[in-house]
N, C-alpha and C positions, 0 to 999 in steps of 0.2 A: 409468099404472103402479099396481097395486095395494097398497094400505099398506103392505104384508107387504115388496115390495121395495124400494118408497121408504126403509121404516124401514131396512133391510141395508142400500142405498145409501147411507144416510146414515151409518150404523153403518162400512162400508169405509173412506169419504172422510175419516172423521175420526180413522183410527189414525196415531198418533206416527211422528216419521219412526224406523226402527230406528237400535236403538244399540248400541255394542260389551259384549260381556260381559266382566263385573270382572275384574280379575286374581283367580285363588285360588289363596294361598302353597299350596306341598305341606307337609304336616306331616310326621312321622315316623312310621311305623306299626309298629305290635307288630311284634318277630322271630317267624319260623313259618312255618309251610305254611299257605297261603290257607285250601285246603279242609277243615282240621278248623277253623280260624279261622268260615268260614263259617258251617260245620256248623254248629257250638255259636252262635253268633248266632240260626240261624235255627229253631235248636230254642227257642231265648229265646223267640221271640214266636210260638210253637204250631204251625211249620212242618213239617214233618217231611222226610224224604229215603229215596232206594232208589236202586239199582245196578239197569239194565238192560242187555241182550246186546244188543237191538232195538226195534224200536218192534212188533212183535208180540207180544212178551216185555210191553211195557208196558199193551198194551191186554189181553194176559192176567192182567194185574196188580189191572188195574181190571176187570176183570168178575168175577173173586173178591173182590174187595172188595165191588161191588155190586149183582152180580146179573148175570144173561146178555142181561137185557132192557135193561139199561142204556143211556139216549142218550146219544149224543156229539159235540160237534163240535168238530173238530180243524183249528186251523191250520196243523199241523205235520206235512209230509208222510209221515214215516216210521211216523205211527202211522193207521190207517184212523178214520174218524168212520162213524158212523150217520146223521149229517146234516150235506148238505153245503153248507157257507158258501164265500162268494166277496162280493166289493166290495161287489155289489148285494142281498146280502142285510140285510130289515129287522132290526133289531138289537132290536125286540119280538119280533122269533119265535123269539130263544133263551131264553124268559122258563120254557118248561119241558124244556129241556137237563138232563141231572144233571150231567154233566161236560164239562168245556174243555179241551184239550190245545193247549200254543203253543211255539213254543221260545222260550227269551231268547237275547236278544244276548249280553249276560254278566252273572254273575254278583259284585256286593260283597262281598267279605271282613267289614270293618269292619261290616254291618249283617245280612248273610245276606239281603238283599236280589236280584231279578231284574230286570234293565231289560228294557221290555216297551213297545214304540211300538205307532203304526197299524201300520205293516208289520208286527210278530209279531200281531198281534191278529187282521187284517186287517177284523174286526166291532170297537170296541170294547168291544161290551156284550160280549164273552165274556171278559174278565176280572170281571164283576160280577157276570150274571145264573143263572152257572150255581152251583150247588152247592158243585161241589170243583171246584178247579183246579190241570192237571197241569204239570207246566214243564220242558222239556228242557233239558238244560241240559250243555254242552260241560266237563267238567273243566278244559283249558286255556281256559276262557273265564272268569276270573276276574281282579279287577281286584283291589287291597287295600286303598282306601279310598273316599270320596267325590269328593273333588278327583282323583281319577284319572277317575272316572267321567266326571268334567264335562269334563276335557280330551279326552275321546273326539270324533271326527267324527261317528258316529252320534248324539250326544249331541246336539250342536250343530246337527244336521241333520234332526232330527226334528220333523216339527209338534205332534205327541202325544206324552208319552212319561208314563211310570206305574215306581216303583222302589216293586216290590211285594214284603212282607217278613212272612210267612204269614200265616193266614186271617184277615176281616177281624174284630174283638173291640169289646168296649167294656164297662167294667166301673163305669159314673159310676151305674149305681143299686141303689142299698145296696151299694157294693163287688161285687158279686158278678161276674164274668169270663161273658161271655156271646159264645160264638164264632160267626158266620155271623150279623151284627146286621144287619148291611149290606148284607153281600155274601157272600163264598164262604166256605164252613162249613169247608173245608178247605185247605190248599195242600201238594201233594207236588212236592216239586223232584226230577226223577230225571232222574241221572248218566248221557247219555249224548254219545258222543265224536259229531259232528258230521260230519257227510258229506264 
């Protein structure tokens, strides 16, 4: 056996046996409507949002945003990609993508946050390596806090999961706010109602 699998063999054999997850009390959450709730969170941390008809409405959204030459790759069926991903795509070759389109499962009230596993992702670098990322997103798919989120099945059922709350930032040198440090320079969460 080669090191490489030895090492992982060994790496397997030695995970904890699983354990139950914690109880987490519900607290009380602001009176209101989720989605201006949201809103305003996720404008907090440089997110933005739009209202679309379609997912052709949406990909017409983004190519006047960026241009007609624009690449794309979309997990999200409603909207077309320029390039197309599937399980077995290397997750280096979206390293020059401009844009990512996925749907969430749902959306947080409390943080303006999107949950986003393997299954939305279906690459996980396409929540990192592209640019801007667009995020479908269901109006009744809104949850109102975090312990709501964690008592979800898909929550508990996911091997991946990412609660992504717009573009990634970092402002630790001299103060200054510097968007797309990380990862995607943008995030547009657009409002649409699910298949």
């Amino acid at each position: 056996m080669a090191s490489r699998e030895a090492f992982l063999a060994r790496v397997r054999a030695a995970q904890p046996a699983p354990q139950a997850r914690p109880d987490v009390p519900l607290f009380d959450t602001p009176p209101g409507e989720l989605r201006p709730r949201f809103a305003a969170a996720l404008a907090l941390m440089g997110g933005k949002e739009i209202e679309a008809a379609s997912g052709e409405t949406v990909l017409a959204t983004i190519r006047e945003r960026l241009g007609p030459a624009v690449s794309i790759a979309s997990a999200a069926p409603e909207v077309p990609g320029t390039r197309a991903i599937g399980a077995s795509t290397p997750p280096a070759s979206l390293e020059d993508v401009d844009v990512g389109v996925v749907r969430a499962r749902f959306g947080v009230a409390e943080t303006g946050s999107v949950w986003l596993s393997e299954r939305e992702y279906i690459v996980n670098a396409l929540g990192y390596l592209v640019q801007h990322l667009y995020v479908l997103l269901d109006p009744g798919a809104l949850v109102a806090g975090l312990q709501d989120a964690y008592r979800r099945d898909d929550f508990r059922d996911a091997r991946y999961a990412a609660l992504v709350t717009g573009p990634s930032a970092t402002a630790d040198i001299e103060g200054v706010l510097i968007q797309g440090a990380q990862g995607v320079k943008s995030l547009t969460v657009v409002w649409l109602p699910a298949r």
